[in-house]
N, C-alpha and C positions, 0 to 999 in steps of 0.2 A: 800706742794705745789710741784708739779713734771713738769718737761720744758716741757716732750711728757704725754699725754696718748694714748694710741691707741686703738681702737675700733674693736675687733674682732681677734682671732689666727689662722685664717687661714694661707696660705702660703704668700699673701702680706704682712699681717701686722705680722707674725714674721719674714719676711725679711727684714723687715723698725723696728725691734725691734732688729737685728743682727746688720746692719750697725749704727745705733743711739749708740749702745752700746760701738760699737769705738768712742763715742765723751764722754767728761766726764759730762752727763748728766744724769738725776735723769727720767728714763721713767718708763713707768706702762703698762703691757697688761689686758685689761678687758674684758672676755671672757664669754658669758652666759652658753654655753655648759661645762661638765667637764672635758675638755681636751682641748688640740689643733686638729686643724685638722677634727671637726666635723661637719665643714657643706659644704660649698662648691667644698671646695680643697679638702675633705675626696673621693668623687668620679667623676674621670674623665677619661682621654684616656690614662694617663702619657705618652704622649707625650713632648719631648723636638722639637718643630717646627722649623726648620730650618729660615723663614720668609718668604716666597717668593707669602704666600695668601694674608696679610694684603696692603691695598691702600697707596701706596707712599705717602709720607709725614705724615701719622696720627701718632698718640700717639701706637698703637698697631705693625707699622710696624719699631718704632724708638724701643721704647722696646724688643717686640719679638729677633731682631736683636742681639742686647744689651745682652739681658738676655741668649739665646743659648752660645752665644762666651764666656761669665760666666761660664757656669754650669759645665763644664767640671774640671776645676780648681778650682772650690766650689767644686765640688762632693769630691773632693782629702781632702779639708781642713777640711769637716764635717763629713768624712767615709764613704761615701753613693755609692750605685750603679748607676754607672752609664754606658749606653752603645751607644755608635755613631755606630746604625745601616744603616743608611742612609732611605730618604723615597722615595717612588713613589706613582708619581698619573697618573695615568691610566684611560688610553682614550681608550672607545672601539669603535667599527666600527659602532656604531649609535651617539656618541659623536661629536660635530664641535669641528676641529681642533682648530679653533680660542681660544677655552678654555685653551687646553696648552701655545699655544704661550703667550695671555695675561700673564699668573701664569707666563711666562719663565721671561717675560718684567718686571713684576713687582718687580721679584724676584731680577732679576739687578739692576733697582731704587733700590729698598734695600738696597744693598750690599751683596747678600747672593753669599757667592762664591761655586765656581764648578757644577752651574745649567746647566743640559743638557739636549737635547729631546734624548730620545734610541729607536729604532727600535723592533718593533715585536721580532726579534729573539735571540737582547741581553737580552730583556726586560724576554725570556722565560728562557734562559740560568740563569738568576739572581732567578728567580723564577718559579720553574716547574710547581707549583700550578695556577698560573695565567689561568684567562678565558681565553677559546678559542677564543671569542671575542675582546680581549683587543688588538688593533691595536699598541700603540706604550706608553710611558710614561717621565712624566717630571722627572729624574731622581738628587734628590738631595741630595751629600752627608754628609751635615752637620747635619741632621737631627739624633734624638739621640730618646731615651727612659729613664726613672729616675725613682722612685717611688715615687709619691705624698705625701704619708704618712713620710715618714723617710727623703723626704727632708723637710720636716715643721718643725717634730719632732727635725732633728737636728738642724734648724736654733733658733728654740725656745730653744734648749737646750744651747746651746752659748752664745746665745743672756743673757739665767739668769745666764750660769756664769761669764758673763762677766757684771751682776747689773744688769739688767734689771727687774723688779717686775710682775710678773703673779698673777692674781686672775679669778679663776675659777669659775664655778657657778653664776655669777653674773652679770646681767643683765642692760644694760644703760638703761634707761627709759627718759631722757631729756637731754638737753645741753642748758646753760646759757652765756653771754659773762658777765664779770664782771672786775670791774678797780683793779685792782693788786697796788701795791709799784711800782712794775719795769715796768706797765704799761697795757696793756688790756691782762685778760685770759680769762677761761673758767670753769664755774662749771657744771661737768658732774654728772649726777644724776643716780644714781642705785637703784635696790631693797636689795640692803647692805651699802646704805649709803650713800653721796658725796662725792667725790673726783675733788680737783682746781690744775689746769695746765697752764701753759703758752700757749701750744699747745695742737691740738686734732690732729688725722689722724684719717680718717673715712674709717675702712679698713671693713665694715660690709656685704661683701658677695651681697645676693639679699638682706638685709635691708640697703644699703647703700644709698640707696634715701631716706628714711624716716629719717635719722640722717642728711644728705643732708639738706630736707627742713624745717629742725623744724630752719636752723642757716640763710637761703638765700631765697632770693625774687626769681631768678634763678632758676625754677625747675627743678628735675631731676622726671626722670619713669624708673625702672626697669623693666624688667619682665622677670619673672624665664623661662628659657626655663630645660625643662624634657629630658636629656638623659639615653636612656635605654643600655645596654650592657652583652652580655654572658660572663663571663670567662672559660675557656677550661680548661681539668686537664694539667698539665705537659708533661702527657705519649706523646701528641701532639703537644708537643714546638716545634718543628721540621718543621711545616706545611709551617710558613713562614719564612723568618729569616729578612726580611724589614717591616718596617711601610708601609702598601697600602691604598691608598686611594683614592676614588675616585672623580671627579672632582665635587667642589664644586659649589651650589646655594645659594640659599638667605637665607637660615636656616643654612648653616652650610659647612661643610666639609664634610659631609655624611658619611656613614658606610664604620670605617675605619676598615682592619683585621692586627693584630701587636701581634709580640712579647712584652713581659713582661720582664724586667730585673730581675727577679724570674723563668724565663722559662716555664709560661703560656702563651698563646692564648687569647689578650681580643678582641670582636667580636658589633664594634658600636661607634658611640652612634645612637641613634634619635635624632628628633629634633621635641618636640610639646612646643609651647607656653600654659602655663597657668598661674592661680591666684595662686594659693597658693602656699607662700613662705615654707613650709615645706611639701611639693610634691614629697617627693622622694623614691616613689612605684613603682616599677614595676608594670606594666599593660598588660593583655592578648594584645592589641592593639600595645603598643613597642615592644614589642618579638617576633608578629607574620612581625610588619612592619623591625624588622632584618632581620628577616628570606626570608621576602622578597626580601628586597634588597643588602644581605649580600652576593650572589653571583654573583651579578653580573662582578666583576673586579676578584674573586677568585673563581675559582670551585671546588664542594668534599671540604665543611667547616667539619670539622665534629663535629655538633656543640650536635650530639650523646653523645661526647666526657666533655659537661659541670656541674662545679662541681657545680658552682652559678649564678644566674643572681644578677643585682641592677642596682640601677638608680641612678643619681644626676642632681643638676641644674645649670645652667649656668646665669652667672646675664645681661641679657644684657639689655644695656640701648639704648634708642628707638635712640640717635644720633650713634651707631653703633659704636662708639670709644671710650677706656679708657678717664674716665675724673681722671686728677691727679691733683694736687696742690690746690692754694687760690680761696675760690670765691672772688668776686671783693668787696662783702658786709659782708664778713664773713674772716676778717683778722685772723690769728693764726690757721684756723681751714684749716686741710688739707684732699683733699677729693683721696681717692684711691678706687673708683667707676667705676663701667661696665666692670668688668675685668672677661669679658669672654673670651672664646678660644682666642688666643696662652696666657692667663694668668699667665698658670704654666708654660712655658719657659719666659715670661715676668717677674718674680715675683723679681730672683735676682735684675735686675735692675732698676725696679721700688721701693724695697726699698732703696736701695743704692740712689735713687735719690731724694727721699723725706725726707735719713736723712740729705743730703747734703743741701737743701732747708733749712729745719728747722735748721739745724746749721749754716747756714748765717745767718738766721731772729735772734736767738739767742746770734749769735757767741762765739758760741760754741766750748769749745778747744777740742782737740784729747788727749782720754782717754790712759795717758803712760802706764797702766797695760792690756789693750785689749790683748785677745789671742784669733786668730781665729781659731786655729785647735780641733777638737772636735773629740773625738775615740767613734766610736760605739759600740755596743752589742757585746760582744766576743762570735763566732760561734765555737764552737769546729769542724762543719762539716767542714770549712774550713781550717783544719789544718792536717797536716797527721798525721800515728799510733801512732809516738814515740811521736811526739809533745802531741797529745792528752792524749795519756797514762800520759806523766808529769802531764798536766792541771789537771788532775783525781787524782793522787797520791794526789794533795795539794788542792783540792775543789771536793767532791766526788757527789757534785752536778751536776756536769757536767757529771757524769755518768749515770742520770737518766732521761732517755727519756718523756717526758709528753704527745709531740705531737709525734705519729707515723708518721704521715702524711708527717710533714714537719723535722723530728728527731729534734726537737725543745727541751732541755734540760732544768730538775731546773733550770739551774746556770743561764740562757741565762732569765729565766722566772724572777728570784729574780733579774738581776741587774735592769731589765725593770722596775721594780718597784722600787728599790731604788736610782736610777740614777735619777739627777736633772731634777724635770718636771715629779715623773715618774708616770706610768701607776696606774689606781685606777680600773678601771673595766675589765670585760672580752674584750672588744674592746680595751682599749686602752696597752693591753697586746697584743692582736691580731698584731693591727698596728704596736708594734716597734719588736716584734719576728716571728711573722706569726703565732705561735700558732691557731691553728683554721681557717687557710685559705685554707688546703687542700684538699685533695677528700673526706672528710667524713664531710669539714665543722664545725665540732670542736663538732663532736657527740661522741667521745670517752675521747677526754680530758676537755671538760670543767669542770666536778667536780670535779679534782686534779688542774686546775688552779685555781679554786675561792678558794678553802683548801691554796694554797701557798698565794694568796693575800690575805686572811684574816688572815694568820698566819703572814706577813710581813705589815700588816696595824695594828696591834692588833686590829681586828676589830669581828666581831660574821661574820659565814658564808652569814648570812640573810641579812646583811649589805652589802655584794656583788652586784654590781650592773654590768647587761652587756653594760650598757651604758653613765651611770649615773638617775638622778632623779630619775624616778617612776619604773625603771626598773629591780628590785630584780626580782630577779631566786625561791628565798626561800621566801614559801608563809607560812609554817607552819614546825616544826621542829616533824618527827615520833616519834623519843625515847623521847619529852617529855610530851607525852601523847597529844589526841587530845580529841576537845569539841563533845557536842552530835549531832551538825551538820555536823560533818568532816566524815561521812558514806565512799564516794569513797575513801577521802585519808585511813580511815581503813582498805577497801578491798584491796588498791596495799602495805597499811604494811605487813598486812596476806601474800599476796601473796609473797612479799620478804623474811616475814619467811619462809617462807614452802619451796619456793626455796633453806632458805640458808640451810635447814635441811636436802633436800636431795638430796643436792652434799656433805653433811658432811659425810651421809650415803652413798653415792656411794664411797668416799675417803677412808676411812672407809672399806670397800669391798675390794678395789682394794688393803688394806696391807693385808687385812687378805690373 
């Protein structure tokens, strides 16, 4: 019997898995994907939002709020990047004023401090790049940038060494209310089994309505909204150094262009409403709708300059505001639902507040051995000569590059994978080293990272997956001989003998 389960390791439900873990309770993350971080939170604007869009009073502008004043002093306790560039939203000379002023007003309801309108010519002085268009902007500076991935990563790393239980791969399929000893739970059903709780939190991304209504009369609708986005190589980190954006509608925030706290360029999102919950394609129709409207607030994108596109979905539920806590007919079960944009600046304190919920309902003591500081991937790039040359004398892993792209190192590759939580496939080595996020896209090193993680999983090469499930790399192995269908895979064998035969002979040549 466990007090919490949680439904889903995105970034709310392993920040409701981080703060639970300071009470001395028995919780579980049940995650269908094989890692954290793989469905909604894996792609967005990482933005840290300042608050000043969300409507005074709602659960989105109490959060947001909340969660920004957070992250800064999270980013320190869990190692993570983080950077207070400040944002603008810019109004250009076909936009109604009225657009700024409202963002100004509401941003004060908030509390969001240091909102201010800037003039044309601060506004160019801050940013050279800005359209020639762009009349003036709300200029605010609380507003920051994070990485999505490595703050989930390390919340859910904390969170299990601090007890928290993760099972991966495994999938809820129902939920039950049933009478307990100590009073009403819940039996959660998977395709690995059931698992009984005191409590649920339904932190299930766009399926969070469907776990929603299997337990409440109360229905909820999700619907995936599809954003698309460019990222730019590095060479062009330069272009902005603020979050821009431009003045938002009823879909969205629109095509924002922002630094990366890794010193890329990302260039978006869209905003298309659709059905399907695992829609996250890019499409000719989002890229060319960037391209459209990506210049309008910046000119000369150079979006020439791109290493990748991708897409992700945003879960928004049709009342337009996070729904968090009890339904009125579904006691013990706690809903962390329609947590779209400002999400990921919401996320610290929306779990912090639903572990604090559920340790009332419980009353639940405060865990004496909790430790919140969590040290990240050791970067050698970040270290000078002499520092590094030590690190090297005594782990000589760290002197072996894998990723050119990003000088991404064995050493940095193995802890990813034996650190708690750690990486199993090429993605989720991606996520916590960057391995494979640079300008080649991870076209030179992906077969020495799957050789290290199947040499540190003791696992066969072919067992490497880039993402989990069905997704092996290695469909057949050459040297152990192939069937009498395998013809193509025979011709590119041939062709890599004869390759390797004559650079052996050109080698060969060049001592004689």
């Amino acid at each position: 019997m466990y007090d919490v389960i949680i439904i889903g390791a995105g970034v709310s439900g392993c920040a409701a898995a981080r703060y639970l873990s300071a009470y001395d309770a028995k919780v579980l993350v049940l995650e269908r994907a094989e890692d954290v971080c793989c469905g909604t939170s894996k792609a967005n604007s990482a933005i840290v939002h300042a608050g000043f869009d969300a409507v005074p009073g709602s659960l989105m502008a109490k959060y947001n709020v909340e969660g920004s004043l957070m992250m800064e002093a999270l980013s320190r306790e869990l190692d993570i990047p983080y950077k207070r560039c400040g944002s603008l939203v810019v109004r250009t000379e076909s936009d109604p004023r009225e657009g700024l002023e409202e963002l100004l007003e509401r941003g004060r309801k908030n509390g969001v401090e240091g909102l201010e309108i800037i003039g044309r010519e601060r506004l160019r002085e801050m940013e050279p790049n800005i359209s020639d268009d762009a009349a003036e902007a709300l200029w605010a500076p609380t507003g920051a940038i994070i990485c999505p991935f490595e703050l989930t990563i390390a919340l859910a790393e904390n969170a299990a060494v601090n007890g928290a239980e993760f099972r991966f791969d495994t999938e809820v399929t129902g939920l039950e209310p049933f009478k307990t000893a100590d009073g009403d739970g819940w039996l959660v059903k998977t395709d690995k089994g059931d698992f009984e709780a005191l409590t649920v939190i339904n932190a299930a991304g766009v399926y969070a309505d469907k776990f929603h209504n299997m337990v409440s009369e109360k229905k909820l609708h999700i619907t995936p909204r599809r954003g698309d986005y460019y990222l730019l190589d590095r060479e062009v980190g330069d272009f902005v150094s603020h979050t821009i954006f431009q003045l938002p509608d009823d879909m969205g925030k629109g095509v924002l262009v922002s630094q990366t706290v890794h010193g890329n360029i990302i260039v978006g999102p869209t905003a298309f409403n659709i059905e399907d919950k695992e829609g996250v394609n890019t499409t000719a129709e989002g890229l060319a709708a960037i391209n459209q409207k990506a210049g309008k607030c910046v000119k000369n994108i150079p979006l020439n300059q791109t290493i990748t596109s991708f897409a992700g979905l945003r879960a928004q539920e049709d009342g337009k505001d996070f729904v968090i806590g009890e339904p009125d007919d579904a006691p013990g079960f706690y809903d962390c639902a329609g947590i779209a944009s400002p999400g990921l600046s919401s996320a610290p304190a929306i779990g912090k507040a639903l572990a604090e919920m559920i340790a009332g309902k419980l009353d639940l003591k405060k865990n004496p051995d909790f430790w919140p500081i969590r040290h990240g991937i050791l970067k050698p790039s970040d270290l000078d000569l002499e520092q590094r040359t030590e690190l090297i004398k005594k782990d000589s892993s760290y002197g072996q590059i894998i990723c050119r792209c990003e000088s991404i190192t064995e050493g940095e590759i193995i802890d990813a994978i034996t650190r708690p939580l750690g990486a199993k496939s090429l993605d989720g080595v991606k996520r916590r080293t960057r391995a494979g996020m640079g300008r080649c896209q991870a076209g030179f090193c992906s077969p020495k990272v799957m050789e290290i993680l199947a040499r540190e999983l003791k696992v066969p090469m072919s067992e490497i997956t880039k993402s989990g499930g069905g997704s092996k790399l290695i469909l057949e192995n050459l040297k152990d001989g192939l069937s009498e269908e395998s013809e193509g895979l025979k011709a590119i064998a041939k062709w890599a003998a004869d390759r390797e035969k004559a650079e052996a002979a050109g080698k060969e040549a060049e001592n004689a």
